[in-house]
N, C-alpha and C positions, 0 to 999 in steps of 0.2 A: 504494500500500500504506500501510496507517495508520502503521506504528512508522516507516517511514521519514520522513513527512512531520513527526510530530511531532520525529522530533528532528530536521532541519532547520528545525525551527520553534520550539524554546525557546529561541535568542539573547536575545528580548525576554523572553520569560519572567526568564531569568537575570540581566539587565539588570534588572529591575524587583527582584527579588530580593537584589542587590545594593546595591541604594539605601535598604535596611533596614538598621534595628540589627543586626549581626550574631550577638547574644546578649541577654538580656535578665540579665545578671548582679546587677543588683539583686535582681531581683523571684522568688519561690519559683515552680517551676515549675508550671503549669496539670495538675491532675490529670487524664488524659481516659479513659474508660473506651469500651477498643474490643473489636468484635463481628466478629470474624473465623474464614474456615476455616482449617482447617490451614497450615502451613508448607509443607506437601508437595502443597496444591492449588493456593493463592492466587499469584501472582508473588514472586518470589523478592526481587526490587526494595524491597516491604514492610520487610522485618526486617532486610533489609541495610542500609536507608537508618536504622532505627534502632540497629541497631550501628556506623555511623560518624558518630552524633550529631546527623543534621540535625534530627529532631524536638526535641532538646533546644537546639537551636540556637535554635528559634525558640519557646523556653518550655514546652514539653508533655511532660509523663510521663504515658505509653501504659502501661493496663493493659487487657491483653489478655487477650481468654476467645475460646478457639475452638470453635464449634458444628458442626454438621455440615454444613446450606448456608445460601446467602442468605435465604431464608425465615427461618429459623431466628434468624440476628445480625437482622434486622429485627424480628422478634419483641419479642426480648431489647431492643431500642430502646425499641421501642413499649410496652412493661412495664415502664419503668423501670432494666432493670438492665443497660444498655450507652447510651451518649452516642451511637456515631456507629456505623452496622453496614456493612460490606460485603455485597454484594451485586450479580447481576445487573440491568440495564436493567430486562430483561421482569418478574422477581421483585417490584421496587420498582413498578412499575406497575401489578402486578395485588393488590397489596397495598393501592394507593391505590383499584383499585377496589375492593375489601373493606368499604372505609371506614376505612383508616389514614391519617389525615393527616398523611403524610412528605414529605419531598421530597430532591432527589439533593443532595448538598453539594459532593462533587468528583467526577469522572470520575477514573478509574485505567487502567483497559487497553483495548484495542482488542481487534481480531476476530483471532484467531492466524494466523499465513499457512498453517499449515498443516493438514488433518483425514484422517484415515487410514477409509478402510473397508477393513476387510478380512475375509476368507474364508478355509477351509478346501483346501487345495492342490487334494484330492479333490471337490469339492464340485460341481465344473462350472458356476460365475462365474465367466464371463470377464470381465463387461464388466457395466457400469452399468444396463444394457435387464435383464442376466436377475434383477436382484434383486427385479423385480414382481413381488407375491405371496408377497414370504419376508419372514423376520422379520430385524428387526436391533436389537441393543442398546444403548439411552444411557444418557447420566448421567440425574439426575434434572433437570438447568435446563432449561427450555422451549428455551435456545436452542442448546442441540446438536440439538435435534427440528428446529428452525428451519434450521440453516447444513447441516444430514445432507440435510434434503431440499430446500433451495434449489440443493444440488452435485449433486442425485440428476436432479433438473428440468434442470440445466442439462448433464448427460452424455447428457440420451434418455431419464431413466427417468421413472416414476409414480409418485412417493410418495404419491398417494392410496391407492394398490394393497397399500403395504406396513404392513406389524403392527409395531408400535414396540414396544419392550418396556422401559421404566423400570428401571434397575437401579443405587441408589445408589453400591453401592461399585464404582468403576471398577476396582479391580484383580481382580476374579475376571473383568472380561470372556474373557480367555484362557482360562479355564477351559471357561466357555460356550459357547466356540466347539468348543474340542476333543472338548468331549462332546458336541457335537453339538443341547444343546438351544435354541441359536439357530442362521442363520443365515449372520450377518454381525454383525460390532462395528462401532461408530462411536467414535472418538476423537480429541481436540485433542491427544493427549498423543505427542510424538515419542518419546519413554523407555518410553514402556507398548510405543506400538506395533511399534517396534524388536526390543524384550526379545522380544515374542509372537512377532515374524517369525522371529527366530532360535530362539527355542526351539523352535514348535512348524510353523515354515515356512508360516505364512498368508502370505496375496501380499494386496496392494494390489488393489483395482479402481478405475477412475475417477480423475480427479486427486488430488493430496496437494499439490500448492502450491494453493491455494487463491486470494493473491493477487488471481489478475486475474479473480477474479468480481466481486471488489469488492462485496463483500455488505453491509458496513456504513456503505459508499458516507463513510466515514472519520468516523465518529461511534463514540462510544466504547460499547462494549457492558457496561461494569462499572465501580461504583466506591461511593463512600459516599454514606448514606442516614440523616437523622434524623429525627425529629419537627419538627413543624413550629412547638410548642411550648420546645423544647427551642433550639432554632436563633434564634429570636428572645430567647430570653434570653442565649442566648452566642455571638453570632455574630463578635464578637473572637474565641474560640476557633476559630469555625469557619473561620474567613478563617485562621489561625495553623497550622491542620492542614490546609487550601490550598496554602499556600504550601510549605510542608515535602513533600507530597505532588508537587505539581509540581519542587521543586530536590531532591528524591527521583529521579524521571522522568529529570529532564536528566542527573544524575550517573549513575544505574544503565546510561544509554543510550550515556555515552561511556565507557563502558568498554572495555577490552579481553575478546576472547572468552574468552580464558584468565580472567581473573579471576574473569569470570562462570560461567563452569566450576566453579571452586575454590569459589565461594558455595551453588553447584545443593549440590554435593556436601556440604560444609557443612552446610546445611539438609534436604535429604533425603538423605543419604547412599548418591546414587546418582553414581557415580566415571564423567563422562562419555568422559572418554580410555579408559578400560577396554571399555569397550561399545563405543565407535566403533574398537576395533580388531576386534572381533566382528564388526562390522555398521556398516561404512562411511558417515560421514553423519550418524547420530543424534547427536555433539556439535552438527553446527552449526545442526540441526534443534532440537534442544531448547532451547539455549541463543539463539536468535533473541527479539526484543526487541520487546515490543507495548506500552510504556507507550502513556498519552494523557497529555499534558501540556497541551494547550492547551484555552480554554474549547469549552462544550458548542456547537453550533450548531445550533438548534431544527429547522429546513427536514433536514439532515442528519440527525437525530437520529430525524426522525419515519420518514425511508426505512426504519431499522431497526427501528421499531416497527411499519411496515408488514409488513415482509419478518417479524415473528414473529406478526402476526394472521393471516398468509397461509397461514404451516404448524405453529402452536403455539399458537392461538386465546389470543394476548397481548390485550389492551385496547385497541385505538388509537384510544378518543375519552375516553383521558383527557388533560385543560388541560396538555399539556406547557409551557407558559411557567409556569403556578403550581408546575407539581411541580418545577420545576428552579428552585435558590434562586441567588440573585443570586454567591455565589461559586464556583458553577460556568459559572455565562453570561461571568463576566466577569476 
């Protein structure tokens, strides 16, 4: 599983981190202007790491504009009016095929262990075979189309079979289902899909740990993207918002689950002791930990570009050594 290996695997990270200044009190902090979604989509890890100073630790004041997806902060990159954007893998790649010349600067999260489909109690899914030929609803990133029908292939089903239906905002999925004009939901989100079970008693089909498909074969599926103009001018910055991002990773990951509880709710003001007394589970479900903290690994990296050309017609003959800049390899 990826968040586990990563944080078995920032010692060095940490260690190398430590061998820095641990402030740069001289010098006025690096202005950086970032491109990010919400507080209530992106990892929680983000804003917590800069409310307990590490980004200023290492010289950087973050000005923050949130957009609605990765597309969009890449956008914003590529137009001048954000330094560094977040963003999915597959997004940053099919951007480069457009003709934007970006490339990844850090990797941030992994593939979540967890994905929920779920159905209508009434509906007569049982099982992963009978959803050939119905509809189901995603987000808009290529790679919930990707990881829905990589779980759907690997339960018996035929996601060739099935009608995907795009639906930005992930909170009215429940809605959709209850009235019946889809299907089945797809979601990473344990708090959405929890809340939906208990309100409206949709069941699960198919697995929800996810885990041992090992779909992202431990390559990171998200994280920051700039111009590739912009990065050669300030690559001291970008190595400086590296490092903070990674002792970001390693802190957010030893935490205690409570803490990280106390931050969800914090940040999105969803009280997860409240709901895991409703419905059993969904703290330790949402609060489970995917940073990526260590460098990108090309050979790895490309498994999951393969796995979103396979069912999200992602790019996979673009130069992933040149898209990915030297402070994410290394």
């Amino acid at each position: 599983m990826v968040f586990r290996s990563i944080i078995c695997g920032t010692a060095a990270a940490i260690l190398a981190m430590q061998s820095q200044p641990a402030a740069r009190a001289n010098e006025a902090p690096t202005a950086l202007r970032i491109a990010a979604v919400s507080g209530s989509v992106m990892p929680q890890d983000f804003r917590a790491g800069i409310a307990h100073g590490i980004f200023a630790k290492h010289g950087l004041k973050l000005e923050i504009t949130e957009l609605a997806t990765g597309t969009n902060n890449i956008t914003a990159a590529v137009n001048g009016s954000a330094d560094i954007a977040y963003a999915d893998v597959f997004a940053g790649l099919s951007s480069i095929k457009n003709g934007f010349d970006i490339g990844f600067v850090v990797p941030h999260n992994g593939i979540s262990p967890s994905q929920f489909i779920l159905v209508r109690p009434d509906s007569g899914i049982a099982s992963i075979k009978n959803l050939d030929g119905k509809t189901i609803a995603l987000g808009a990133p290529p790679q919930f189309k990707a990881i829905t029908s990589a779980l759907i292939k690997a339960e018996g089903g035929d996601p060739s079979t099935i009608k995907f239906t795009i639906v930005p905002d992930q909170t009215t999925f429940g809605a959709l289902l209850q009235t019946k004009q889809v299907d089945a939901i797809s979601t990473s989100s344990a708090v959405n899909a929890f809340k939906w079970i208990a309100q409206f008693k949709f069941k699960p089909v198919g697995a929800t740990d996810i885990s041992k498909l090992d779909l992202a074969d431990e390559s990171p599926i998200a994280g920051w993207w700039a111009t590739r103009d912009w990065y050669q001018k300030h690559e001291d910055t970008a190595r400086r918002f590296r490092d903070a991002i990674r002792e970001t990773i390693a802190w957010y990951g030893a935490l205690p689950t409570k803490t990280r509880v106390d931050i969800i709710k914090t940040q999105t003001n969803v009280d997860l002791v409240a709901l895991d007394a409703e419905t059993p589970g969904v703290r330790d479900a949402a609060s489970a930990y995917f940073g990526f903290g260590t460098p990108v690994n090309l050979k790895k990296l490309k498994t999951w570009v393969e796995l979103g050309a396979q069912y999200a017609k992602v790019p996979n003959d673009v130069d992933l050594d040149k898209a990915v800049f030297a402070t994410a390899k290394n």
